[in-house]
VEXFIMAR-984876 format. One record per residue: z, x, y of N, C-alpha, C, O, CB in turn. Coordinates in steps of 0.2 Angstrom, whole numbers, plus 5000, padded with zeros to 4 digits. Glycine has a CB too. Example, Ala and Ser with C-alpha at 12.3 -4.5 7.8 and 13.67 -1.06 7.14 Angstrom:
% VEXFIMAR-984876
503950664972503950624978503950664984504250714983504550574978/503550644989503650684995503950645000504050675006502950704997/
***
This chain:
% VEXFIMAR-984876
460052135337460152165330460252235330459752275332459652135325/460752255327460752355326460452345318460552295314461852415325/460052425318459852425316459752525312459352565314459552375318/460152535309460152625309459752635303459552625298460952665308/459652685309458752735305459052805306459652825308457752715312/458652855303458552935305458152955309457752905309458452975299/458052985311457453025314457653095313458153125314457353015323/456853105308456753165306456353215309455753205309456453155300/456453275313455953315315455853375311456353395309455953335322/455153395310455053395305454453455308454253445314455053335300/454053515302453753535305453253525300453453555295453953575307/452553505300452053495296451653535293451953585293451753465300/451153535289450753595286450353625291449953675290450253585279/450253585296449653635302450253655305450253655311448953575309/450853675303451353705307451253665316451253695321451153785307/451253595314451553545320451953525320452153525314451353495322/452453505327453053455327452853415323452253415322453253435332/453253355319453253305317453853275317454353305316452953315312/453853195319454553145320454353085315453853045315454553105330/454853085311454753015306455452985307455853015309454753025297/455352915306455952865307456052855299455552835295455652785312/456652855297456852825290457552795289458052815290456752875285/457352735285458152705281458452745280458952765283458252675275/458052785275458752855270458352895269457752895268459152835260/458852955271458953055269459353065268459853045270458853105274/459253105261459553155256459453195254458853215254459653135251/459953225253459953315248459653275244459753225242460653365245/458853325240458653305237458953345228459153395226457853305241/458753295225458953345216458553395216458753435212458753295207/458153425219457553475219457953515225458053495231456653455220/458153565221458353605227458053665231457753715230458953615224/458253635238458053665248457653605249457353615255457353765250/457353525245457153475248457453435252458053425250456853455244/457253405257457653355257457253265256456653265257458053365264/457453225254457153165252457253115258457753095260457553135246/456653105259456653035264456252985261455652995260456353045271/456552945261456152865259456252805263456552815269456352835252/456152735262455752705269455652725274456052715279455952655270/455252745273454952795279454452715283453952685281454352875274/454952725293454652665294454152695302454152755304455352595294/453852645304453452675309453752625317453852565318452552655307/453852665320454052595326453552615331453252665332455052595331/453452555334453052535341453352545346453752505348452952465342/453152605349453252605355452952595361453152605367453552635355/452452575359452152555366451252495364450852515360451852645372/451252465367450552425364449852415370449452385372450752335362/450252475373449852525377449452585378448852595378450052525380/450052625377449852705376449952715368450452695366450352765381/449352755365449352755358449252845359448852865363448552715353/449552875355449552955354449252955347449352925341450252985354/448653015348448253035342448753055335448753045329447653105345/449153085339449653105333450153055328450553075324449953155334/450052995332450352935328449952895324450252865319450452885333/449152915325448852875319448652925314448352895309448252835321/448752995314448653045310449253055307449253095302448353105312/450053035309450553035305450352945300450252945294451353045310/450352915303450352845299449852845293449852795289450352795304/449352895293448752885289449052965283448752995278447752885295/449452965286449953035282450053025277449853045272450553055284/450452965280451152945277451152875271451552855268451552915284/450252865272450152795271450352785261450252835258449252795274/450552725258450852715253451252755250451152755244450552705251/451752795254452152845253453052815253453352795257451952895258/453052825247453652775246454352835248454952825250453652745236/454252905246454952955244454352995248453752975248455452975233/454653035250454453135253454953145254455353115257453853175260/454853225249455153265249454853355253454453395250455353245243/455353345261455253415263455753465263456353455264455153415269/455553535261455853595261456153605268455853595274455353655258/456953605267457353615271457353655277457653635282457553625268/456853725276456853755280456353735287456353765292456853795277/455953685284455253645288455853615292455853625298454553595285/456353555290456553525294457053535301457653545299456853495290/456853525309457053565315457953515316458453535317456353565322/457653435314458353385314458253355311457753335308458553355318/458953315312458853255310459453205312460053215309458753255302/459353165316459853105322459853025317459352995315459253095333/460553015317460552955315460652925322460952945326461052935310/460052855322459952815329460052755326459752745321459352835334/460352705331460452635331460052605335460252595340460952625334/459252565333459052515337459452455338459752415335458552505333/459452465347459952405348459452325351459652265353460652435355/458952335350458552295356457952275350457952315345458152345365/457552225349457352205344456452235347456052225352457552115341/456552295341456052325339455652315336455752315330456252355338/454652305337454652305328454452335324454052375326454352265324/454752345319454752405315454252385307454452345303455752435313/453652435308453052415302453152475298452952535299452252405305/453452445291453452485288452652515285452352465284453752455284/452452575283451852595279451752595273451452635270451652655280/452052535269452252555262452352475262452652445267452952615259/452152445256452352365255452752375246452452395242451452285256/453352355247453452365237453052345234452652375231454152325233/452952265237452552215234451752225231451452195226452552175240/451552295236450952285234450652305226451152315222450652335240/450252315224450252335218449252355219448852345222450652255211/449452425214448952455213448152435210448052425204449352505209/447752425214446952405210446752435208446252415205446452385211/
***
């Protein structure tokens, strides 16, 4: 199954690199943002865990839309998952607020 995503690099408020995987990016209506939403997480290894994977995912956590100023963002690559990946979204629609 393909599957196309973005990959955002991106530079963070501690002025770190940062890489997000998303459905959709847009020029955002607020303008020098740009809009990313489903913003998804992929697995890539269920071995080696990077500290900065679980401080982006706890980032990112119930975050439906971000929006970054243009000039933070370094790229952004549309990529084709071709091999069945799994991809855990950080956001459920479903969920509903308590």
């Amino acid at each position: 199954m393909n599957k196309k995503l973005y990959k955002v690099i991106f530079i963070d408020e501690d002025k770190k690199t940062q890489t997000l995987h998303a459905s959709y990016v847009n020029p955002s209506s607020f303008l020098g943002l740009i809009e990313i939403s489903d913003i998804v997480f992929i697995d890539k290894s269920e071995i080696i865990i990077s500290p900065d994977d679980g401080k982006l995912k706890e980032n990112f956590k119930n975050v439906e839309r971000s929006f970054i100023p243009l000039n933070y963002i370094i790229r952004i690559d549309e990529i084709t998952m071709k091999k069945e990946t799994p991809v855990i979204r950080l956001y459920s629609e479903t969920e509903t607020d308590s």
